[in-house]
C-alpha positions as CSV (number, residue, x, y, z in Angstrom):
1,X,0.0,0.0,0.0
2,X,1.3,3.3,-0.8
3,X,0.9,5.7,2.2
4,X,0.3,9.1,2.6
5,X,4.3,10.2,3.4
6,X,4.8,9.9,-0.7
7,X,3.2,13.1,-1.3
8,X,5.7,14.6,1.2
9,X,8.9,13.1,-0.5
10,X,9.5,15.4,-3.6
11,X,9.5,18.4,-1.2
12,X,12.2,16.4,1.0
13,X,14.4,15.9,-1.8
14,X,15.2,13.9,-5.0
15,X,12.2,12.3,-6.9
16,X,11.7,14.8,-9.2
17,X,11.7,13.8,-13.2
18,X,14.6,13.8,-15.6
19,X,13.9,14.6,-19.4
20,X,15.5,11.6,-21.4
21,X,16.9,11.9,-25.1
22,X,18.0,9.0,-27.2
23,X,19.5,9.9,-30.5
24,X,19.6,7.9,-33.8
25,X,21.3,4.9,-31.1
26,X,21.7,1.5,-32.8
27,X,23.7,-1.3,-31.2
28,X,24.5,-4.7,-32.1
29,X,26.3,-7.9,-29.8
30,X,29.4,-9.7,-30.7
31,X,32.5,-9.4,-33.3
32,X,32.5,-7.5,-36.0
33,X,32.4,-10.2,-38.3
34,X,29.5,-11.7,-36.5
35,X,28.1,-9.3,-35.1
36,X,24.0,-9.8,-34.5
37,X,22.1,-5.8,-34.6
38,X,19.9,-5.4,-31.9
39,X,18.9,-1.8,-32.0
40,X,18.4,0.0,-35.1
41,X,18.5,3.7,-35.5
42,X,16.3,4.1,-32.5
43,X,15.1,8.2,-32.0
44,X,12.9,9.4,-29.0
45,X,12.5,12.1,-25.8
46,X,11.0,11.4,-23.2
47,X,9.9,14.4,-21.5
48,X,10.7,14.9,-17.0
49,X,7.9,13.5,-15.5
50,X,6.5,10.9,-18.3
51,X,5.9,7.0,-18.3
52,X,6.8,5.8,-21.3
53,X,6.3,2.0,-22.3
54,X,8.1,0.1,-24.5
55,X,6.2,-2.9,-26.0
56,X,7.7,-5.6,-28.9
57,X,8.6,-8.6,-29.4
58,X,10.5,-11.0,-27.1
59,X,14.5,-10.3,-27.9
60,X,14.6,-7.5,-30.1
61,X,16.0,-5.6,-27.6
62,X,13.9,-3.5,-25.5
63,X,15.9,-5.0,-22.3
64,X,19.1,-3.9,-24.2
65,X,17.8,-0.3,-24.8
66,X,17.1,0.0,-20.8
67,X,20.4,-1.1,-20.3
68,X,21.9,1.9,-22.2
69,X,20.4,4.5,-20.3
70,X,21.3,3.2,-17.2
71,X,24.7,3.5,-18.7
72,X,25.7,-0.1,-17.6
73,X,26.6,-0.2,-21.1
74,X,27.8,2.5,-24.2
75,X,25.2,2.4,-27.5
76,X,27.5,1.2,-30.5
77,X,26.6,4.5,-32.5
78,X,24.1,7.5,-31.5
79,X,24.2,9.2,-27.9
80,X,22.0,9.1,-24.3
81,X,21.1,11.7,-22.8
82,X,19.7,12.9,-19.6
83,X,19.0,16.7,-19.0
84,X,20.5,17.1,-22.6
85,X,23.8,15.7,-20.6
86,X,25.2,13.0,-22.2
87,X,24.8,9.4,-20.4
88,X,28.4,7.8,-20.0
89,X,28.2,5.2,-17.4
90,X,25.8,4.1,-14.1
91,X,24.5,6.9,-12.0
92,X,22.3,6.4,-9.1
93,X,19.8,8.9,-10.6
94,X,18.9,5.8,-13.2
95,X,18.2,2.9,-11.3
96,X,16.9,-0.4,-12.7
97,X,14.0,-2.4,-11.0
98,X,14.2,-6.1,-12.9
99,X,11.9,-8.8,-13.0
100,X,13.4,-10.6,-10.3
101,X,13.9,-8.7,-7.2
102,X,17.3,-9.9,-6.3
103,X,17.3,-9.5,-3.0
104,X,20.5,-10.7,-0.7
105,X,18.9,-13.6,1.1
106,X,21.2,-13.0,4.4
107,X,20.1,-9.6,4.7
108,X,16.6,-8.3,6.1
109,X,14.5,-6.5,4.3
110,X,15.8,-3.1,5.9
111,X,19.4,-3.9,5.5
112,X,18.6,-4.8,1.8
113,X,17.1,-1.5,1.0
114,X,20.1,0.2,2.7
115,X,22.9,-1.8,0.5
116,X,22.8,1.0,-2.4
117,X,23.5,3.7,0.2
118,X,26.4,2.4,2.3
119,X,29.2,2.9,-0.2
120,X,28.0,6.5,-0.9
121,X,27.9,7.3,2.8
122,X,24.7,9.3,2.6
123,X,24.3,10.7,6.1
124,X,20.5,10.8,6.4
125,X,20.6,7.1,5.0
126,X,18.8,5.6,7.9
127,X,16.1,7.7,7.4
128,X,15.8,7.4,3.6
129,X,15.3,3.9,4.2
130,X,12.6,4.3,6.9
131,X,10.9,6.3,4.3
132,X,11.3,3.8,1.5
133,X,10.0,1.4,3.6
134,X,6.9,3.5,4.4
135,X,6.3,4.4,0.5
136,X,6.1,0.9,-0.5
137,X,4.2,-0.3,2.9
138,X,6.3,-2.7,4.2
139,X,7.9,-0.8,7.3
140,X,6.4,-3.5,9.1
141,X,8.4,-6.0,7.8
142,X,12.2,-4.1,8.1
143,X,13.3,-6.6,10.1
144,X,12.3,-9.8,7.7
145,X,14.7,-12.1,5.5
146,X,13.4,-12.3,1.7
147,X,12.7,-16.0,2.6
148,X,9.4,-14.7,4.3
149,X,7.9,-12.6,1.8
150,X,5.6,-13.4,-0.8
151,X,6.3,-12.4,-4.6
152,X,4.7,-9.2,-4.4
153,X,6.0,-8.0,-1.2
154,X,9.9,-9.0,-2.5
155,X,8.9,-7.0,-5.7
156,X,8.2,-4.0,-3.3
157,X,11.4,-4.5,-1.3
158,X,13.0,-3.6,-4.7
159,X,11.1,-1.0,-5.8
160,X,12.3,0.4,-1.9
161,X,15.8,-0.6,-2.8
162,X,15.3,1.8,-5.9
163,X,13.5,4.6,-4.6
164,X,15.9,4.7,-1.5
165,X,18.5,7.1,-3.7
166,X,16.1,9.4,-5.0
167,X,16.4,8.1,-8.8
168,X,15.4,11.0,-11.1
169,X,14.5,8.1,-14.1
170,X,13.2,4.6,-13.0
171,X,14.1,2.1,-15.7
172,X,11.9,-1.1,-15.3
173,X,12.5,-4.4,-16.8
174,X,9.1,-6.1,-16.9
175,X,9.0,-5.7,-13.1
176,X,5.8,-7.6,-12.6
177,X,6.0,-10.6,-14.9
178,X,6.3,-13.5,-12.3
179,X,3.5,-12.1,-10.5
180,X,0.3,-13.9,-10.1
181,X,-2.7,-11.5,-12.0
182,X,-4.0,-10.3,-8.8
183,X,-0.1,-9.3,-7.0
184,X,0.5,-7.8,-10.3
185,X,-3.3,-5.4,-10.9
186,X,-2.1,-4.1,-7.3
187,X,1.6,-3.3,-8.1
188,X,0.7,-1.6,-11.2
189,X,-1.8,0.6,-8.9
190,X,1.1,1.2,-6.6
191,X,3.4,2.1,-9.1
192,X,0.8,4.2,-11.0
193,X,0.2,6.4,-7.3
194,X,4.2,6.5,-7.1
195,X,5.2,7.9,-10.3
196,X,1.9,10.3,-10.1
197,X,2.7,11.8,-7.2
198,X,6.3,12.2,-7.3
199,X,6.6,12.9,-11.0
200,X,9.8,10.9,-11.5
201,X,10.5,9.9,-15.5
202,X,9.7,6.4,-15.6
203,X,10.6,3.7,-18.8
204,X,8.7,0.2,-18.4
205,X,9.7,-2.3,-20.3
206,X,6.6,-5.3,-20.6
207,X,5.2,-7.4,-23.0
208,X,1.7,-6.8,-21.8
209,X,0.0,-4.4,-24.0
210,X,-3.0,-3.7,-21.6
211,X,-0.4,-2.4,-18.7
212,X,1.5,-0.6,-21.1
213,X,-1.9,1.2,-22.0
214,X,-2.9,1.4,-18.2
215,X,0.1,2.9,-17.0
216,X,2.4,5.0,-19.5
217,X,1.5,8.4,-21.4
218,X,3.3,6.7,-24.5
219,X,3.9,3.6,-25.7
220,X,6.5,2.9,-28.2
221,X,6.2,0.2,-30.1
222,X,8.9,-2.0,-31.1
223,X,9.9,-4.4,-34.5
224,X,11.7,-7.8,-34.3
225,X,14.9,-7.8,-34.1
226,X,16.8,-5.3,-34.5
227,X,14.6,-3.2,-33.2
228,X,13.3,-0.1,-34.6
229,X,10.6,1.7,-33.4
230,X,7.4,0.9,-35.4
231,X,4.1,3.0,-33.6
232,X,4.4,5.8,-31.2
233,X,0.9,5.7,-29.5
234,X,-0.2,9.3,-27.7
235,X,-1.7,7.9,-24.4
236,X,-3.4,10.6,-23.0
237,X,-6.5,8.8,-21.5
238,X,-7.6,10.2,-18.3
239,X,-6.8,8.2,-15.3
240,X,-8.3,6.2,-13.7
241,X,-8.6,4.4,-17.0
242,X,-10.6,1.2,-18.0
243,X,-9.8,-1.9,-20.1
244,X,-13.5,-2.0,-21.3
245,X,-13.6,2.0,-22.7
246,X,-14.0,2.3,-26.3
247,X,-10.7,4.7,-26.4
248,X,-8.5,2.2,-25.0
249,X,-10.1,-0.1,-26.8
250,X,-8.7,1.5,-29.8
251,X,-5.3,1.8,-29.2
252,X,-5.1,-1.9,-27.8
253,X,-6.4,-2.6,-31.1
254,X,-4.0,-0.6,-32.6
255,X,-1.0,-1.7,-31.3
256,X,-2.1,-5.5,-31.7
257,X,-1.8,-4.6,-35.2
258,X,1.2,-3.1,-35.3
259,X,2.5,-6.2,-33.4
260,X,1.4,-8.5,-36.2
261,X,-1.6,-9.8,-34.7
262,X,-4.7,-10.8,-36.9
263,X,-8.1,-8.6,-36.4
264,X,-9.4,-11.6,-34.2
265,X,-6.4,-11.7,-32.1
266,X,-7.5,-7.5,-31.7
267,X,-10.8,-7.3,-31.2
């Protein structure tokens, strides 16, 4: 459950958007002779504050993509930006949130959301933790080991392990695919009320076309391998929004399409 101390937390510090550019940025894995292209002259802003979802299929590189703004790795050709600063290596302001939580199984909960901060030596770390804890509701479980907490309640632990350094763009790798259907509608609700109320510039990658639709203002759509972007979709439904209205109807239809499903996969 997200609590009411979010809405206090951009005022305290940090949380607060980033713009994103990514210019004409292709990439490819392996030797030169072998090399095999997985981004292909990829162009797009993203402006401070947005969600933007990127939806294709599996492989063609969406995962690859997240990785290069993170700056974990350098694109092959084109340039990453932040704040129309170029992006040259990992920054705590870009954190990643994966699909598995990864959580160290020997520390608590607490101690796991902490990990990020105790080689930077932030002085008001304890605090920024307790808060973390309280964003994602589980400061009642600081003191458990990741062997007592269910899927969704590890998942949070992450997000807590993220939102601990006050990212400026959260990068997520389809964060709720091992979720059961019900862990997941709730995560996406608490992920919706974070990123609302502190306006922080958020990239999902997933391959569900309905949460892409539910959750970003975009959603860029992606073509096999390598991967160029195909549809840009203008989300600007109203929130709360709702699978069954004839809008979102329409761009679910849309992007099925573009994904190179049949009319009856798209009705």
């Amino acid at each position: 459950m997200v609590t009411a101390s979010v809405a206090s937390a951009t005022s305290a510090g940090g949380l607060a958007g980033a713009s994103v550019q990514v210019r004409a940025v292709s990439h490819a894995f392996g030797d030169a002779g072998q090399a095999l292209p997985v981004l292909d002259d990829v162009t797009f802003d993203v402006p401070a504050g947005e969600t933007v979802a990127l939806l294709g299929p599996s492989g063609c590189g969406k995962s690859t993509l997240l990785r290069l703004i993170a700056g974990l790795s350098a694109p092959q050709a084109g340039r990453i930006g932040v704040d129309l600063v170029r992006v040259v290596g990992p920054d705590p302001s870009r954190l990643l949130v994966f699909q598995d939580p990864l959580l160290l199984p020997w520390r608590t909960v607490e101690a796991n959301v902490a990990y990020g901060l105790e080689a930077r030596k932030i002085g008001d770390g304890q605090e920024r933790v307790r808060q973390a804890l309280r964003m994602v509701g589980l400061a009642a479980f600081a003191a458990a080991y990741p062997h007592e907490l269910s899927g969704g309640m590890a998942q949070r632990a992450a997000f807590a392990r993220v939102l601990v350094n006050h990212p400026r763009v959260l990068l997520l790798d389809e964060p709720f695919g091992k979720l059961d259907s019900l862990t997941r509608m709730t995560m996406q609700e608490e992920l919706l009320a974070l990123a609302r109320r502190h306006a922080f510039t958020t990239i999902l990658v997933t391959h569900d076309v309905e949460e892409a639709l539910l959750l970003a203002t975009r959603v860029l759509v992606f073509s096999p391998r390598p991967a160029r972007i195909i549809l840009d979709v203008d989300n600007g439904l109203p929130f709360p929004r709702l699978r069954d209205d004839p809008a979102f109807i329409a761009r679910r239809r849309e992007i099925l399409i573009a994904l190179g499903h049949g009319e009856e996969f798209a009705r």
